[in-house]
C-alpha positions in Angstrom: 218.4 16.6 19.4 217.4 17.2 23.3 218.9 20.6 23.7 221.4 23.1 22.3 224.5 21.8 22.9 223.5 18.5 21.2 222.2 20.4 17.9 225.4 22.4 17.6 227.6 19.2 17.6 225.5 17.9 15.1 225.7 21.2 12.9 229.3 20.8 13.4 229.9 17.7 11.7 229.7 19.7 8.1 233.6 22.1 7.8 231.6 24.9 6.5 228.9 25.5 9.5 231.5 24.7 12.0 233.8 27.7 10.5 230.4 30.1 10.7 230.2 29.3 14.4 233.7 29.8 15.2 233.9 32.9 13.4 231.1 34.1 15.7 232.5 32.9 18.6 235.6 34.5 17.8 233.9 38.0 16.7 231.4 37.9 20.1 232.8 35.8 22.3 231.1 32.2 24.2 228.8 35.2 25.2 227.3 35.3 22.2 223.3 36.2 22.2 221.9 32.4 21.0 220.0 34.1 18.5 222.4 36.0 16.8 224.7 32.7 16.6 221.6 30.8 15.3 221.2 33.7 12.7 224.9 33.1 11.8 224.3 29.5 11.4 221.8 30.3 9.3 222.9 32.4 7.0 226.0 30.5 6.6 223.8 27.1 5.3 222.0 29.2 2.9 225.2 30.9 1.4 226.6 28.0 0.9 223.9 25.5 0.7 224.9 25.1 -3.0 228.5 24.1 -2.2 227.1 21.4 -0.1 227.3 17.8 -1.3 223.8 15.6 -1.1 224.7 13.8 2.2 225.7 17.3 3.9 222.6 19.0 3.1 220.6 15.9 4.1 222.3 15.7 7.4 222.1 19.7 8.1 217.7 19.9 7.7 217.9 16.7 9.3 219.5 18.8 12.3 217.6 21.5 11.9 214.0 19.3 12.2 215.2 18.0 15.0 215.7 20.9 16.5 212.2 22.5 15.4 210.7 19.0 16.5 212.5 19.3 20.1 210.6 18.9 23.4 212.8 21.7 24.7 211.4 25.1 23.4 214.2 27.5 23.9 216.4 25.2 21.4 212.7 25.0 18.9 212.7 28.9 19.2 216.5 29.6 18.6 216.6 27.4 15.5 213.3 29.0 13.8 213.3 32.5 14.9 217.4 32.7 14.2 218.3 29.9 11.6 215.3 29.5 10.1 214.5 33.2 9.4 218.2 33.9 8.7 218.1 31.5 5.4 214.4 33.3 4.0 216.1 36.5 4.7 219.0 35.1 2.5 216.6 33.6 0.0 214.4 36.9 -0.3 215.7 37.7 -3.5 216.7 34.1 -4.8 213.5 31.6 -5.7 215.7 29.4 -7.2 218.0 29.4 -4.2 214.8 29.3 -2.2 213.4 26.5 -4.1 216.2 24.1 -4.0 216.2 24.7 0.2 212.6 24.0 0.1 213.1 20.6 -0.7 215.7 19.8 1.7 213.7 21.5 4.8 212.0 19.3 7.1 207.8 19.6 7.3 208.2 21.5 10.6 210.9 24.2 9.5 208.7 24.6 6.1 205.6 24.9 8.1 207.3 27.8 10.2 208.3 29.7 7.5 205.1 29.2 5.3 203.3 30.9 8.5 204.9 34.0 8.8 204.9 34.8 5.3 208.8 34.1 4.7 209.0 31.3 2.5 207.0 31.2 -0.9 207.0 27.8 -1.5 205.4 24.9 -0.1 204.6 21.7 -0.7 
């Protein structure tokens, strides 16, 4: 992914995320602060992370890597300090929830989380 636009269209392609973001949208407006949407992104993939099917989950923490792996650091900040931290928030009080998410994330959304103290597991 090269910037935000790109990410969100490839969030998109799964029914569920796409219905989070247009719920936002349609609660806050297109003026929606990026980190609350990110956070609402977020939150939706780990609430229904287990409703997934193996190719969606695979193609959502491919997305999200990308986007912690982008050149273009307002995009890299959006997607770990709102989607990222959204789904340990989720996970707080859920190992096994957190567990099964730790194997789908990507090294550089795991490496985020292991250094602020939010994520438990590692690899």
């Amino acid at each position: 992914m090269t910037n935000r636009n790109e990410f969100i269209v490839g969030l998109d392609e799964v029914a569920l995320i796409r219905q989070a973001r247009a719920e936002a949208i349609a609660d806050w407006g297109d003026d929606i602060p990026g980190t609350l949407l990110f956070s609402k992104l977020g939150k939706a993939i780990a609430s229904n992370f287990r409703s997934f099917s193996l190719n969606e989950r695979t193609h959502i923490f491919k997305v999200v890597e990308s986007g912690m792996s982008s050149a273009e650091n307002d995009l890299k900040a959006l997607v770990a300090t709102g989607l990222l931290e959204a789904i340990a928030s989720w996970c707080a009080n859920d190992s096994d929830l957190e567990r099964q998410i730790n194997e789908a994330l990507g090294d550089e959304s795991r490496k985020y989380l292991l250094a602020l103290n939010k994520w438990h597991l590692g690899n």
